[in-house]
C-alpha positions in Angstrom: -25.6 35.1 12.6 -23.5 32.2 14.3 -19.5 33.5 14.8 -18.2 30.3 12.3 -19.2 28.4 9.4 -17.8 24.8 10.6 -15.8 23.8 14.0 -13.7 20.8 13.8 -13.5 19.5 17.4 -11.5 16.9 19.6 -8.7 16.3 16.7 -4.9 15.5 16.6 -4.2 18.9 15.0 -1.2 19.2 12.3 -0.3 22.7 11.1 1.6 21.4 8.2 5.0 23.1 9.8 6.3 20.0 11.2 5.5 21.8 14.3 4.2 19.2 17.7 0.8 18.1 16.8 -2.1 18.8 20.2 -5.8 17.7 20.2 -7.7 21.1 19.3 -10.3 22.4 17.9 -10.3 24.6 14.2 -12.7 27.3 13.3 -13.5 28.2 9.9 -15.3 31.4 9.0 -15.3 32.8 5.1 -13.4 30.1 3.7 -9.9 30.9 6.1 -9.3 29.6 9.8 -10.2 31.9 12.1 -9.4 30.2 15.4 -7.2 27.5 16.4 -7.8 26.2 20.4 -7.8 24.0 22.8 -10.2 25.4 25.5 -13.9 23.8 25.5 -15.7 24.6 22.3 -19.4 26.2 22.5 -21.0 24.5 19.8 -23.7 26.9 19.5 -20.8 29.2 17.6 -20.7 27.5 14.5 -23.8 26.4 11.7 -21.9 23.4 11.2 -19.7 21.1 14.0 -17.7 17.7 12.8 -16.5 16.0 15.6 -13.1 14.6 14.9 -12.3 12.7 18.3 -9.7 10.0 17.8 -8.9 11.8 13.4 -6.2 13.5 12.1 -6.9 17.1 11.1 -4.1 17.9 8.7 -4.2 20.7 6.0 -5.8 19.4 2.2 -2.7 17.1 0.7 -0.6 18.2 -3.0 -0.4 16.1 -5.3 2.0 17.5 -7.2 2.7 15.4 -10.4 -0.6 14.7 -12.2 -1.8 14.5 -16.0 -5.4 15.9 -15.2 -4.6 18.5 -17.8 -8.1 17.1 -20.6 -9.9 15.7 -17.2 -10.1 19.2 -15.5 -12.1 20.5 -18.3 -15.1 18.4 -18.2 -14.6 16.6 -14.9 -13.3 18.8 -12.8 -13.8 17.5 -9.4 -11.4 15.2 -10.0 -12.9 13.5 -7.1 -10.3 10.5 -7.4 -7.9 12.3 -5.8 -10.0 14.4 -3.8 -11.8 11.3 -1.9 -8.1 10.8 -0.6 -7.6 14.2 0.9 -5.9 15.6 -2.1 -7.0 19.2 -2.1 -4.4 21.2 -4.7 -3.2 19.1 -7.8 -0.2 20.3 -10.1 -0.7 20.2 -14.1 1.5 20.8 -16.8 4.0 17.9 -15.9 6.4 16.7 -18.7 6.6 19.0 -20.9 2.7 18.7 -21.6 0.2 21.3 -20.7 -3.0 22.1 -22.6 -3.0 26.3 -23.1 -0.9 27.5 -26.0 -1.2 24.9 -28.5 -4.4 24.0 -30.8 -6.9 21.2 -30.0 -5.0 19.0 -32.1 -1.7 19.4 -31.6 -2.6 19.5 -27.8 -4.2 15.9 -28.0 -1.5 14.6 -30.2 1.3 15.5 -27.8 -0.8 14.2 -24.4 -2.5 11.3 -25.6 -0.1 8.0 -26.5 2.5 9.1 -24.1 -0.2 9.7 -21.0 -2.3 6.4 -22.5 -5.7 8.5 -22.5 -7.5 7.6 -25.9 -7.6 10.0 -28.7 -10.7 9.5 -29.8 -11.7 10.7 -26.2 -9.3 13.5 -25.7 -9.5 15.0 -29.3 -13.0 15.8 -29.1 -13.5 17.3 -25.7 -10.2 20.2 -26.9 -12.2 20.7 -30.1 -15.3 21.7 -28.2 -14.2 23.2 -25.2 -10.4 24.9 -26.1 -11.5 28.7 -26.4 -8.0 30.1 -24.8 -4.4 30.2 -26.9 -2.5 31.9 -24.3 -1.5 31.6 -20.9 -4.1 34.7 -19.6 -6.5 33.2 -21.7 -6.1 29.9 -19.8 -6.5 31.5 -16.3 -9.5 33.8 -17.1 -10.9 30.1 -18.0 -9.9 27.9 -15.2 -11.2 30.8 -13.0 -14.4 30.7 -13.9 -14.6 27.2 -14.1 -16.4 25.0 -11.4 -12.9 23.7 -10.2 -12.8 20.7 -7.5 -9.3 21.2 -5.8 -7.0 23.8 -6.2 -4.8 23.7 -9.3 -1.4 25.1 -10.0 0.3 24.5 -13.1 3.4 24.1 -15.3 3.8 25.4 -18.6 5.0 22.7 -21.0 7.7 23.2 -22.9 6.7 20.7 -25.9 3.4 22.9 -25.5 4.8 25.9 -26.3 6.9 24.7 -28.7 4.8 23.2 -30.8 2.2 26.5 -30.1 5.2 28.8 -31.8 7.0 26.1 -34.4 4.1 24.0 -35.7 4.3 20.3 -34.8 6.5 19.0 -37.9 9.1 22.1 -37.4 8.7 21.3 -33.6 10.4 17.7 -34.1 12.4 17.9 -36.6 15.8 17.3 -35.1 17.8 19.2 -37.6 15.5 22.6 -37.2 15.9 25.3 -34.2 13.4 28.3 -33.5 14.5 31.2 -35.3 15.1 34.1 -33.6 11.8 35.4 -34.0 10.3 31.8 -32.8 13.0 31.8 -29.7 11.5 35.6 -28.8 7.6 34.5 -28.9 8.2 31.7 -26.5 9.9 33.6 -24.2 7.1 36.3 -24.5 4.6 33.2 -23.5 6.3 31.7 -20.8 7.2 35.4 -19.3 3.4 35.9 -19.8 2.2 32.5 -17.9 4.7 33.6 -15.3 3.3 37.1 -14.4 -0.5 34.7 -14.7 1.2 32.9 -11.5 2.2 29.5 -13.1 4.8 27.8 -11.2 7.5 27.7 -14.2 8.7 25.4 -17.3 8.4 21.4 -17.3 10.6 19.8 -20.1 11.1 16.4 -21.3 14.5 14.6 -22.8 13.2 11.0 -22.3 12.7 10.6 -25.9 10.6 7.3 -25.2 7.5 9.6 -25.0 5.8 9.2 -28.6 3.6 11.9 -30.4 -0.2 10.7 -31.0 -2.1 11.3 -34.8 -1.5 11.0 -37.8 0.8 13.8 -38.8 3.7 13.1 -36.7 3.2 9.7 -35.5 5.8 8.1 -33.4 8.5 10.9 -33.4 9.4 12.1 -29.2 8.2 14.6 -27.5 8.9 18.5 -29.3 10.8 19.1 -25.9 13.2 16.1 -26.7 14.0 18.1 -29.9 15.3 21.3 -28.3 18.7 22.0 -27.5 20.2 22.9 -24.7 20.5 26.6 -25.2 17.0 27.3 -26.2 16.2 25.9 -22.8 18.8 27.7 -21.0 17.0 31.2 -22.4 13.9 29.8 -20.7 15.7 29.5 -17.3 16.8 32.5 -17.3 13.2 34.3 -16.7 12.2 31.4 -14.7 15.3 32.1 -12.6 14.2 36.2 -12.6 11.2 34.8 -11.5 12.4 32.9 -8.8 10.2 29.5 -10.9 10.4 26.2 -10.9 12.0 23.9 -13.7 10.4 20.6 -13.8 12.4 18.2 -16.1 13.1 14.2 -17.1 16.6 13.2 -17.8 17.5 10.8 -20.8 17.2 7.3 -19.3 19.7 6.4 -22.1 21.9 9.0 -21.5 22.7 9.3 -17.6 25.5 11.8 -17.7 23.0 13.9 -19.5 21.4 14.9 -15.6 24.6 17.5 -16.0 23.0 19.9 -17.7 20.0 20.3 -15.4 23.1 20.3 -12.4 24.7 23.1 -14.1 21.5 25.4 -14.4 20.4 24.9 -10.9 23.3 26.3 -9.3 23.5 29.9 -7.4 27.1 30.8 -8.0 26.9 34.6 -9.0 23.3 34.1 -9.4 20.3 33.4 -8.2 20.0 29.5 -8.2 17.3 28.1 -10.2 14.5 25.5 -8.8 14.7 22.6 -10.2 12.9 19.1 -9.9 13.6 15.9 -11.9 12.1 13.3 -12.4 12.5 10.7 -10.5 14.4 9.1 -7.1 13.7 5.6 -7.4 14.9 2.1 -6.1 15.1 0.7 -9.5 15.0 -3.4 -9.9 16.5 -2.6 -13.7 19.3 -0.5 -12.5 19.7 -0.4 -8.7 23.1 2.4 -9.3 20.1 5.1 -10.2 19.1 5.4 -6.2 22.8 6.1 -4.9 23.6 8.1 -8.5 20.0 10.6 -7.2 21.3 10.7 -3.8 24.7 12.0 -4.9 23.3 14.2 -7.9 20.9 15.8 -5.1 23.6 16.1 -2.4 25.6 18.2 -5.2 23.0 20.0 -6.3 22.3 21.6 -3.1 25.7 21.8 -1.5 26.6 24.0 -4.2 24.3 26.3 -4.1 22.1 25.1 -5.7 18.1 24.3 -5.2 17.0 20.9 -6.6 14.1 18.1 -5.8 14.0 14.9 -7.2 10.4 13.6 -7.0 9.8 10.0 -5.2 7.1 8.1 -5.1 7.2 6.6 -1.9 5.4 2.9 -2.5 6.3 0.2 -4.7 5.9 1.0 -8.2 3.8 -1.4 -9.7 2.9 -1.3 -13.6 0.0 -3.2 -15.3 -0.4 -3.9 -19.3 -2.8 -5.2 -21.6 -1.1 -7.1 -24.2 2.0 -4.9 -25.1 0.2 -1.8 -24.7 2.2 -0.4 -22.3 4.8 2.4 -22.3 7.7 0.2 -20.9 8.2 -1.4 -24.3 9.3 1.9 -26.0 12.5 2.2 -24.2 14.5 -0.8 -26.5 14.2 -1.1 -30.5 12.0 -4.0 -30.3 9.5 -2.7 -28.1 9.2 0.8 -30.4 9.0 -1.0 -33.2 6.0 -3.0 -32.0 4.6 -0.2 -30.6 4.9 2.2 -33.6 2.5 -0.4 -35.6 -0.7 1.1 -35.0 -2.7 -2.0 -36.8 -3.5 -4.9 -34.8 -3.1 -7.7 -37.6 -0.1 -5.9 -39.0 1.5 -5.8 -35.7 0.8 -8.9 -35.1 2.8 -10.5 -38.1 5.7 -8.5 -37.0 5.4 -10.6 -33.6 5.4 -13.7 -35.3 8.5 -12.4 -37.4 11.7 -14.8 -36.3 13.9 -12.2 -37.2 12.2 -10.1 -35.1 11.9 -12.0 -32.5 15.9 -12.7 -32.6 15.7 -9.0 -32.3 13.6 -8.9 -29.2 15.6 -11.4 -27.5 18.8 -9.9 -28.1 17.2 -6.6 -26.2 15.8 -8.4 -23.8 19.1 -9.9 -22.5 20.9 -7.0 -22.7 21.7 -6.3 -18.5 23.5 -3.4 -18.8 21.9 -1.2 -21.3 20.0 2.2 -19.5 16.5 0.7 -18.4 13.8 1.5 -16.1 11.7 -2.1 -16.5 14.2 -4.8 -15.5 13.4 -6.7 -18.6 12.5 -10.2 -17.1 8.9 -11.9 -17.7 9.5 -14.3 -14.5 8.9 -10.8 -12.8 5.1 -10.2 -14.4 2.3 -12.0 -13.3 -0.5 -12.8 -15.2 -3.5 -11.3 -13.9 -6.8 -12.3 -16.9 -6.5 -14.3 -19.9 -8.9 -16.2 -21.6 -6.8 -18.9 -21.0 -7.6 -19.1 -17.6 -5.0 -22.0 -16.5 -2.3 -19.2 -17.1 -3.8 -16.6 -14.5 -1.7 -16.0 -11.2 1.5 -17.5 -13.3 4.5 -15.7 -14.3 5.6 -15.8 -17.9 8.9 -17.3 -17.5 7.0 -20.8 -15.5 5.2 -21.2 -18.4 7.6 -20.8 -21.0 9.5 -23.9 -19.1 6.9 -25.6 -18.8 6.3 -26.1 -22.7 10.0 -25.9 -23.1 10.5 -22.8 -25.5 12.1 -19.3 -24.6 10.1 -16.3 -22.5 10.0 -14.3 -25.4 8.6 -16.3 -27.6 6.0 -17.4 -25.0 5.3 -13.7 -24.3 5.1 -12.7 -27.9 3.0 -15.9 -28.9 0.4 -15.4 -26.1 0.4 -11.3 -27.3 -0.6 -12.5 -30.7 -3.4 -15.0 -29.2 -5.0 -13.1 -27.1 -3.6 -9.3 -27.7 -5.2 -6.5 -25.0 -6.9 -10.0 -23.3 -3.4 -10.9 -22.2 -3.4 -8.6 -18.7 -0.7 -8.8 -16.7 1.6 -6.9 -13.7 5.1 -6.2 -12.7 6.9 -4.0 -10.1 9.3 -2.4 -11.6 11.0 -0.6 -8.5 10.6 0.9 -4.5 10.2 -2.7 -4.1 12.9 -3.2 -0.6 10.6 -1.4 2.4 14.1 -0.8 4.0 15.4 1.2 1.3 12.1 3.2 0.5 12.0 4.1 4.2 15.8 5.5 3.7 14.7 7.2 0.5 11.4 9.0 1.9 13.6 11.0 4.3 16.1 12.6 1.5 16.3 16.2 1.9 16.9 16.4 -1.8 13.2 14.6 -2.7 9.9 15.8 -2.7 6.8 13.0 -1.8 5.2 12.5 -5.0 4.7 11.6 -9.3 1.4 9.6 -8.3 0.8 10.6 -12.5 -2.6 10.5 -11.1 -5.3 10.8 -14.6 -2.8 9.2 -16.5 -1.8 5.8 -17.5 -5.6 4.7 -16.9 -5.5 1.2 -17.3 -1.5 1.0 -16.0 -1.4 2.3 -12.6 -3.1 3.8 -10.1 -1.6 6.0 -7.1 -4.5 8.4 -6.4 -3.8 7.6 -2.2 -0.5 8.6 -2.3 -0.5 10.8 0.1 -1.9 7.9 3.0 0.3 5.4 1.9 3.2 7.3 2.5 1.6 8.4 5.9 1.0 4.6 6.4 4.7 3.8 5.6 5.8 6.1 8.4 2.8 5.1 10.8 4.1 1.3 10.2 7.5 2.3 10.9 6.5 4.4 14.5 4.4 1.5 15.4 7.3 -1.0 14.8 9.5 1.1 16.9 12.2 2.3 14.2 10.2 5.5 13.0 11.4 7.0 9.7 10.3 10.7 11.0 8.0 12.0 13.1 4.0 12.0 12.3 4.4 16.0 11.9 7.2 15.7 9.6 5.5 12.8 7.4 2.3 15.8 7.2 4.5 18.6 6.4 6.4 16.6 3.5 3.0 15.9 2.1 1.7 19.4 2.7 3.3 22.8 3.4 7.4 22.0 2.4 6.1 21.2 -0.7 3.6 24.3 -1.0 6.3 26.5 0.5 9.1 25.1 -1.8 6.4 25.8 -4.9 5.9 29.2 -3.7 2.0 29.1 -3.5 -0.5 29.7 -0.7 -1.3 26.3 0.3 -0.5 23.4 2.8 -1.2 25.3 6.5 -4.0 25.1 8.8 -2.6 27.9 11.0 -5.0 31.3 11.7 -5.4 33.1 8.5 -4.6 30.7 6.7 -7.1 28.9 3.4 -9.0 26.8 5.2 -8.1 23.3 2.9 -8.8 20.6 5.4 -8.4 16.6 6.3 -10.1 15.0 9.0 -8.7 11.2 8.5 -9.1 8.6 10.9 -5.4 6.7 11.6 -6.8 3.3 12.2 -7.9 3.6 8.0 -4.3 3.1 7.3 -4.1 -0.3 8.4 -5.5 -1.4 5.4 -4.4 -2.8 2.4 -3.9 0.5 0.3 -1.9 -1.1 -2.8 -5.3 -2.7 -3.9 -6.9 -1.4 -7.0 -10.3 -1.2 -8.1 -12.0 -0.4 -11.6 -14.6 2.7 -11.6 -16.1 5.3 -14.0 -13.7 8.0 -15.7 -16.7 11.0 -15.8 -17.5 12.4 -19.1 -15.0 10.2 -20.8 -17.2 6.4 -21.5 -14.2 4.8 -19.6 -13.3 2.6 -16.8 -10.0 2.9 -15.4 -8.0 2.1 -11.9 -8.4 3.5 -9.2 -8.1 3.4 -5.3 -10.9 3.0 -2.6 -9.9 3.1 0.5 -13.3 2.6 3.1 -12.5 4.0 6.8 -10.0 6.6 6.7 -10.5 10.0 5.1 -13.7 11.1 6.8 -14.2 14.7 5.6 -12.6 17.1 3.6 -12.8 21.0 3.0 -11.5 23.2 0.3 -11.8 26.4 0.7 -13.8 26.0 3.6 -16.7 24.7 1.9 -17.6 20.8 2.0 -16.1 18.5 -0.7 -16.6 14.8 1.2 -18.9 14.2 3.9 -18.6 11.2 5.4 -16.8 9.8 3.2 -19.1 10.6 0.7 -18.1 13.4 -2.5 -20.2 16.3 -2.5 -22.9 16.5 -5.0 -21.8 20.1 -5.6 -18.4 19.2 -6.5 -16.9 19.9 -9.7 -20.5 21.7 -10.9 -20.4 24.6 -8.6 -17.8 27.1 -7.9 -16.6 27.8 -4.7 -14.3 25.1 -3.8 -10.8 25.2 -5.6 -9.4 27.6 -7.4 -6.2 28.5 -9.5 -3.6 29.0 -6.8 -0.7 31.7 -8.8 2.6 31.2 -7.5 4.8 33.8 -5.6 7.5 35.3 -7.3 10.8 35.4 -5.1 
């Protein structure tokens, strides 16, 4: 019997404390690390030896804002994210987890608002959802052949729906009764004691409900007031949980009532994270408005994250199928046509399209896209004299307003009509000032979401890439160590779950990534297989830099190659329960 499973030799070796990185060499032995060292390494020790000479050995990256919630049940290597060195993903974001509620309502509520089709989803819950409960969950995701390590919110619109019914759940003039208010509490109490990491809500009431029950109304969690959700806090506080919420875009002042919960005077201050610290082109007040809110937060006792995506947020559409348009009337109204020829007369409407224009010049109103086609690039058409052009050219060119262009070509050539915009994190110089906020944690890569709108599954190395550019140019953002903990143990040590270290005793969750990989373009997206689904979607390869991975000890990629095993055998991730405190 050989003393360890694998060595790792010759690497720059990052705890994931922020601590001084050192070339060593890691031991793994029964899935943990049992050595850390620097002396010369007998080789003979260990069945398996990866030399990591000139890598990075960091501990397995979060990614903690995803939508793999349908994904993880009959993909579950989830080996988009997992070919990037993510080895713990967090589900249950937005109000929208897949555990208490039926197969139906559970698609409805995911579906339009995550842009994953029904006709995929729907199916997959009515075969596979055996579990109504939160312990029901776990006993299921514990024996399933899990890729990385998953930790979880419960979702609020979830639960809501589970206990109200979907009509009672959004219906804006009816609250739980009291017997309603008691058996969601029981639930979330329950998924607490199972080890969830909390509640995630939603009030951006731009999220739509799929089907055909309850088509187009927001989000159940957009329905609840405020005091139903303060009951919630309070166990989550008991527990010492995380909130995970999204203020009202159209109502800014309404971040207030997430301030007030999160702070500890004459009580134990409640964890919260919001969505999202962003450099918005739309509204560029909502940066310095996130860095106060934060600064707030915490000097008053309280204990708040915004979550940041730290690249450019780029946003692609087919047609006007994308969510952007459901935060003005004109938008929604498109969007709530669900025919194509129906919708389609509506775009061809004048009074309509009066409509749409108003909107679309309106500066001032709450917005996250800036509103301006000379800012979206047409990227496939059928037409293919208008590819690489931006709308607003072309509409001088034949000598008629944007919007008309816009809608005229989305009539012509609908879903055909493909096209980009960044939408924010767009100044390098303020992203590298944002990254470093106390008050934000590095991620909302949405990653299995949004599958034909965005891809971030590399979050993690382009945010080590922004602060490796910024070393190498002399003006470093942080430290190397610093970037690795932000990525890896503050935010597994602010969660209160046992991940993100590489120190003796510790899960043995590994990245072996060679720096020089970084160097590369990493926006650049590609189109691959969504497993089990009969999809394409976006995605990131990136060839050179993330040599090996381990979870849990065991193999996941090889050179950069995924593991056969992965995602059909168990003994890689598993459900990580967080720590009460």
């Amino acid at each position: 019997m050989r003393q360890y499973d694998t060595l790792i030799t010759g690497g720059r070796y990052f705890d994931g404390t922020g601590s001084p990185s050192r070339i060593a060499n890691v031991a793994i032995r029964d899935g943990r690390i049992a050595r850390v060292f620097e002396s010369e390494p007998d080789l003979g020790l260990a069945n398996r030896v990866i030399d990591a000479e000139g890598c990075w050995v960091t501990p397995g990256f979060l990614d903690t804002h995803t939508h793999y919630d349908a994904e993880l049940i009959v993909a579950p290597s989830l080996s988009e994210s997992v070919r990037h060195g993510v080895t713990t993903v967090l589900i249950g974001s937005c109000s929208l987890s897949m555990v208490c509620s039926g197969a139906e309502d559970a698609s409805d509520i995911f579906t339009r608002v995550e842009t994953v089709p029904r006709e995929k989803v729907l199916p997959i819950l009515k075969r596979n959802k055996s579990w109504g409960t939160p312990s029901e969950w776990v006993e299921f995701i514990s024996r399933h052949p899990l890729g990385p390590n998953v930790i979880s919110f419960l979702g609020h619109s979830d639960l809501r729906t589970a206990v109200m019914g979907l009509h009672r759940a959004t219906d804006r003039n009816i609250k739980p009764t009291a017997a309603e208010q008691e058996r969601m509490e029981q639930l979330l109490e329950e998924a607490l004691q199972e080890g969830f990491l909390g509640l995630s809500t939603m009030c951006l009431k731009w999220d739509k409900v799929d089907g055909d029950r309850e088509w187009s109304k927001s989000l159940p969690s957009t329905y609840a007031r405020w005091g139903e959700v303060s009951r919630l806090n309070r166990l989550l506080r008991r527990y010492g949980r995380v909130h995970q919420g999204a203020p009202n875009a159209a109502n800014p002042l309404q971040v207030t009532q997430y301030l007030r919960e999160t702070l500890g005077w004459f009580r134990k201050p409640l964890k919260t994270t919001l969505i999202a610290m962003i450099d918005l082109k739309g509204n560029p007040t909502v940066r310095p408005m996130a860095n106060l809110v934060g600064w707030i937060a915490n000097a008053f006792r309280g204990n708040f994250r915004w979550q940041l995506l730290p690249t450019p947020f780029t946003i692609y559409a087919d047609g006007m199928d994308i969510v952007l348009f459901e935060e003005f009337g004109a938008g929604e109204m498109a969007l709530d046509v669900r025919d194509q020829l129906e919708r389609n007369e509506l775009l061809k409407d004048e009074s309509y399209r009066r409509t749409f224009r108003k909107f679309y010049k309106q500066k001032l109103s709450p917005r996250v896209w800036q509103r301006d086609f000379g800012d979206a690039v047409i990227l496939g058409c059928p037409d293919s004299s208008l590819v690489g052009h931006n709308f607003a050219e072309l509409a001088a060119e034949r000598g008629i307003h944007v919007v008309d262009f816009f809608l005229d070509m989305v009539v012509k050539h609908g879903p055909a009509l493909r096209w980009f915009t960044v939408i924010g994190n767009h100044r390098k110089e303020r992203l590298r000032q944002m990254v470093k906020s106390p008050h934000a944690l590095i991620t909302f890569s949405d990653a299995g979401a949004h599958i034909r709108n965005m891809a971030f599954y590399n979050l993690p190395l382009r945010f080590l890439k922004l602060v490796q550019e910024s070393d190498q140019q002399g003006d470093p953002i942080m430290s190397l160590e610093r970037a690795v903990h932000r990525l890896t143990g503050e935010q597994a040590d602010w969660l209160g779950i046992d991940a993100g270290h590489i120190r003796e005793g510790d899960r043995a969750d590994i990245v072996i990534l060679d720096p020089g990989g970084l160097k590369q373009d990493l926006e650049e997206v590609n189109w691959a297989e969504m497993e089990n689904f009969g999809l394409e979607r976006m995605v990131n390869r990136v060839q050179g830099c993330v040599r090996h991975v381990l979870i849990n000890g065991r193999p996941a990629v090889t050179d950069e190659q995924i593991e056969p095993g992965l995602g059909k055998e168990t003994g890689f991730g598993r459900f990580l329960r967080a720590v009460s405190c």
